[in-house]
N, C-alpha and C positions, 0 to 999 in steps of 0.2 A: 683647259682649266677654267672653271668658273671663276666668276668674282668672290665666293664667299670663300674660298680657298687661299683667298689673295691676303691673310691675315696679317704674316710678317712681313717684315719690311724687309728689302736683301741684305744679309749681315755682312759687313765691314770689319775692317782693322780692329778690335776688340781692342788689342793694348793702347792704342791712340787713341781712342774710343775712351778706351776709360779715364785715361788722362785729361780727354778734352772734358769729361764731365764733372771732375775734379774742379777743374778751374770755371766751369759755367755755375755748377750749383752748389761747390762748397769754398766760394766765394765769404764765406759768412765767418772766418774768423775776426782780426782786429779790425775794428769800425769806427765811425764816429756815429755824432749823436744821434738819437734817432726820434725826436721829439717828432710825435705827427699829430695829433689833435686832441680834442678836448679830455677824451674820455674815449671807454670803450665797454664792449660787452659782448652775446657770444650767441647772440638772435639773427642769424645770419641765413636768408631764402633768397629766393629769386621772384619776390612779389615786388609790384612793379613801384615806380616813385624813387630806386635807388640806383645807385652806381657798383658796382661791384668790382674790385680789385686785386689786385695780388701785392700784399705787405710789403715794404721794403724796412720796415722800421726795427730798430734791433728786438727787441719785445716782442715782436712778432713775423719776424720773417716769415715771408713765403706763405702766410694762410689768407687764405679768400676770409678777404673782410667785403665793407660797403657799407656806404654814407649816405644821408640823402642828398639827392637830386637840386633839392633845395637849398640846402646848407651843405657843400660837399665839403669844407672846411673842417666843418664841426665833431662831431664824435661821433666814431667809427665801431661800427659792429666787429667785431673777430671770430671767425672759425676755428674750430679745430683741425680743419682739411688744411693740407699743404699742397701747393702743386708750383710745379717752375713756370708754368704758363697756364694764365685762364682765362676762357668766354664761354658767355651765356646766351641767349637768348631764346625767346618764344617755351620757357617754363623748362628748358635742357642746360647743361653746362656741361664744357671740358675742363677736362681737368691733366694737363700732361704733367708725371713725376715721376722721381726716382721710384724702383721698385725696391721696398722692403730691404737692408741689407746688401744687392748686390748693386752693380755697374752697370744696370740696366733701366731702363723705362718701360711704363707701362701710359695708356692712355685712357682715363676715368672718366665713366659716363653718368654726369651727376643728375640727380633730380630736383624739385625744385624745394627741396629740404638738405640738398647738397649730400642727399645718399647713394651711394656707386648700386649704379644698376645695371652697367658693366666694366669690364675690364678687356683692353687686351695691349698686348704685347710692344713694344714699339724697339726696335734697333737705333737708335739714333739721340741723340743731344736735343733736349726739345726748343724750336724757336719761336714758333707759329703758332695760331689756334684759333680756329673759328668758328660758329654754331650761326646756322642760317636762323632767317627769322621766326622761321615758325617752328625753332627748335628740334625738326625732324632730322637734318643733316649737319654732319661736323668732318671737319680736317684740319688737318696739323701740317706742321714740316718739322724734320729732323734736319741736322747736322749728321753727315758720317764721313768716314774716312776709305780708302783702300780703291779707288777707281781709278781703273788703270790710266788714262787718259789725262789724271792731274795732277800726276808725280805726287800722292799719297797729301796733295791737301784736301781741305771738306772741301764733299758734295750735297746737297741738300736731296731731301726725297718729301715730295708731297701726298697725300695720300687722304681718303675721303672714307664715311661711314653713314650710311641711309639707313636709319631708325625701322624706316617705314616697311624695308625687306629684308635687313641684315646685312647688304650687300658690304663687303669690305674691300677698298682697291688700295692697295697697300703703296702702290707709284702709278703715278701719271707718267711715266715717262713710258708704257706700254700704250698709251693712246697714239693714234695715228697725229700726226701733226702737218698741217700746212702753213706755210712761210709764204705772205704776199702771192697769194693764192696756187702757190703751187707744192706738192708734195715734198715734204723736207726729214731727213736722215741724218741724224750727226750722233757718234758717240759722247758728246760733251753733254747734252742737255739736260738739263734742270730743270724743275720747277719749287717753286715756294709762293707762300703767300695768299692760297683759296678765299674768296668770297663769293657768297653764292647770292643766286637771281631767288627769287619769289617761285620763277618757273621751275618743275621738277629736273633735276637732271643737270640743270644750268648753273656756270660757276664765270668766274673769271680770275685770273692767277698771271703770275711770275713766269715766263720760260729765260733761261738765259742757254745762247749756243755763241761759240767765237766770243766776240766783244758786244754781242748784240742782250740787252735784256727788255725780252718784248712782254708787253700786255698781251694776254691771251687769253679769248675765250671760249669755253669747253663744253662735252656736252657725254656725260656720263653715258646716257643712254648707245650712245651714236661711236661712242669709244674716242673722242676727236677732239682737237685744237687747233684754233687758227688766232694768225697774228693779225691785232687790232692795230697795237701801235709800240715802235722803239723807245727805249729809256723808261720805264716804268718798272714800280718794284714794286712789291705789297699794297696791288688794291684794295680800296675799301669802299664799297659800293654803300652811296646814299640811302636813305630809307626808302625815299621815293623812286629811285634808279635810275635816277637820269643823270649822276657825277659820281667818280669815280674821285676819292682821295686816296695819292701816293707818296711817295719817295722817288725822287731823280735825281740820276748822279750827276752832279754840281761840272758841266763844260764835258759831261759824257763820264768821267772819271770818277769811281766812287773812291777811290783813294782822295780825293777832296773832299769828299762829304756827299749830305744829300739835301734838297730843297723840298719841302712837303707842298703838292699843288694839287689842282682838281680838276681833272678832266672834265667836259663837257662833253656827253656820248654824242649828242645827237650833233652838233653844230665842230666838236673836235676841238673847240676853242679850252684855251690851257691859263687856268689862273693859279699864278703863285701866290702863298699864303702870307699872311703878315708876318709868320717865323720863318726868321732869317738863321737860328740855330743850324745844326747840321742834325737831322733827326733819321736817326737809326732806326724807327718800329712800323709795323703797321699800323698805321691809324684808325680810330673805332670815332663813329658819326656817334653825337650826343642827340642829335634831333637833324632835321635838314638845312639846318642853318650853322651848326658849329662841330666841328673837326676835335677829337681830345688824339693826345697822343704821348708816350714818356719820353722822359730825355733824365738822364743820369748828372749825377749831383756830386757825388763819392763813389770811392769803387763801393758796390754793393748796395748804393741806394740811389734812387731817382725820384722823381715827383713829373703827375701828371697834368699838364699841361691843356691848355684848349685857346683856339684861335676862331674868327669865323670864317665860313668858308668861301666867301663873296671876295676875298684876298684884303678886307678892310679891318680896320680896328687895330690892337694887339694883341702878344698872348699874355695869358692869362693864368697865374699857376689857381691851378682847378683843385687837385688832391696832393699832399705833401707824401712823401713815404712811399708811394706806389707806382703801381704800372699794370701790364697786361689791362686795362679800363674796359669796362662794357657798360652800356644804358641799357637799364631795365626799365622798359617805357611803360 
């Protein structure tokens, strides 16, 4: 079976499924306030000087807005796109939402006038989303249910799209995998969390097997993954590629929370961030020097955050209302 075959994702418990999407995206009944900035308006691309976001604000939930870079305080552009998770970059956008009507997702390929220039299909609860820099590659992770292995709690599935051939891999979890260099098999594994290298083909992601959630890096071409390093969750690879910003779970245990820090690839050295929060997201680099990331306020709204990523200073609320963050440089 080729990759362009690979479209859906493997379908899951439908009725827990749709329950679980219930409570992830229509979250949006009684709220509080939702004041987020000065003003707004509805000139919303992907030309570069802005921030791009996903609304948390009662007025506009859920639409990719963006601020400038400069003023990210200040008044906010507004779309009319909705999506429950989005990133940009290099002139592409994702866009994961609900489909139309049912209990499903689809996964939207925006341009940089935020027009869908494709769609396809997705199984799963959207978490994740990310668009390589030069906007040719993207992937997501879903939430799903029904695998036999976790007594029917979620499972996540990650899964990748190359612009540049169509290629669709709908899970990672068909690539071959090595563990500490040697070939490894487990019905439990995961992945979540994709960012990709500059190099074509090249990613690095999330595996979790047992108690273990490793860094791992992948190689589309090659079908393969091998562990870089234990306790890492949702990399986010720097611009220049030499650090990696994650999530680690606080004494191994993610039932404590999680500590945002930044790997050092080449030297392996591990610097924790000035936010001492417990931060739940993948983090998206502002530039080489600063980390943005959300962190929830009220059920249903959050505001985006930034720290630097040298572990000095503190954080900084960056955008009020939002999340899902991307820099359009």
């Amino acid at each position: 079976m080729n990759t362009r075959t690979r479209v859906l994702i493997a379908v899951s418990g439908t009725l827990a499924l749709a329950a679980a999407a219930v409570l992830y995206v229509g979250a949006a009944g009684a709220r509080n306030q939702g004041a987020a900035s000065a003003g707004t308006s509805d000139a919303v691309t992907l030309d570069g000087g802005r921030l791009l976001f996903r609304s948390t604000a009662d007025a506009d939930r859920g639409h990719v807005s963006s601020v400038s870079a400069a003023d990210p305080g200040g008044a906010r552009a507004v779309s009319t796109v909705s999506c429950s998770r989005v990133h940009a970059a290099g002139g592409t956008a994702i866009c994961l939402r609900p489909e139309t009507g049912l209990t499903t997702y689809q996964l939207a390929v925006l341009d940089r006038r935020l027009a869908v220039t494709q769609e396809i299909p997705l199984v799963g609860v959207p978490n994740r989303a990310r668009v390589s820099a030069d906007g040719q590659r993207l992937a997501w992770t879903v939430f799903v249910t029904g695998d036999s292995y976790n007594g029917g709690r979620f499972s996540t599935r990650a899964g990748t799209l190359d612009l540049t051939t169509g290629d669709v891999e709908g899970t990672l979890e068909d690539f071959a995998v090595t563990v500490d260099g040697k070939p490894y098999q487990a019905a439990d594994v995961n992945f979540w969390g994709v960012t990709f290298t500059r190099q074509p083909g090249r990613f690095y992601a999330t595996m979790s097997t047992g108690s273990h959630r490793y860094l791992v890096e992948g190689d589309s071409k090659a079908r393969t993954v091998r562990t870089v390093r234990d306790n890492v969750e949702c990399p986010s690879l720097s611009p220049d590629e030499t650090r990696i910003a994650y999530k680690s779970a606080i004494d191994g245990d993610p039932a404590k929370g999680w500590r945002v820090s930044v790997l050092d690839l080449a030297g392996g050295t591990v610097t924790p961030l000035a936010e001492t929060r417990s931060v739940d997201d993948q983090s998206a680099w502002l530039d080489d020097r600063t980390v943005a990331y959300a962190l929830p306020r009220t059920q249903g709204h959050s505001d985006v955050w930034a720290v630097p990523a040298d572990g000095t200073g503190t954080p900084r609320l960056l955008i009020p209302e939002a999340e899902s963050p991307a820099a359009l440089p």
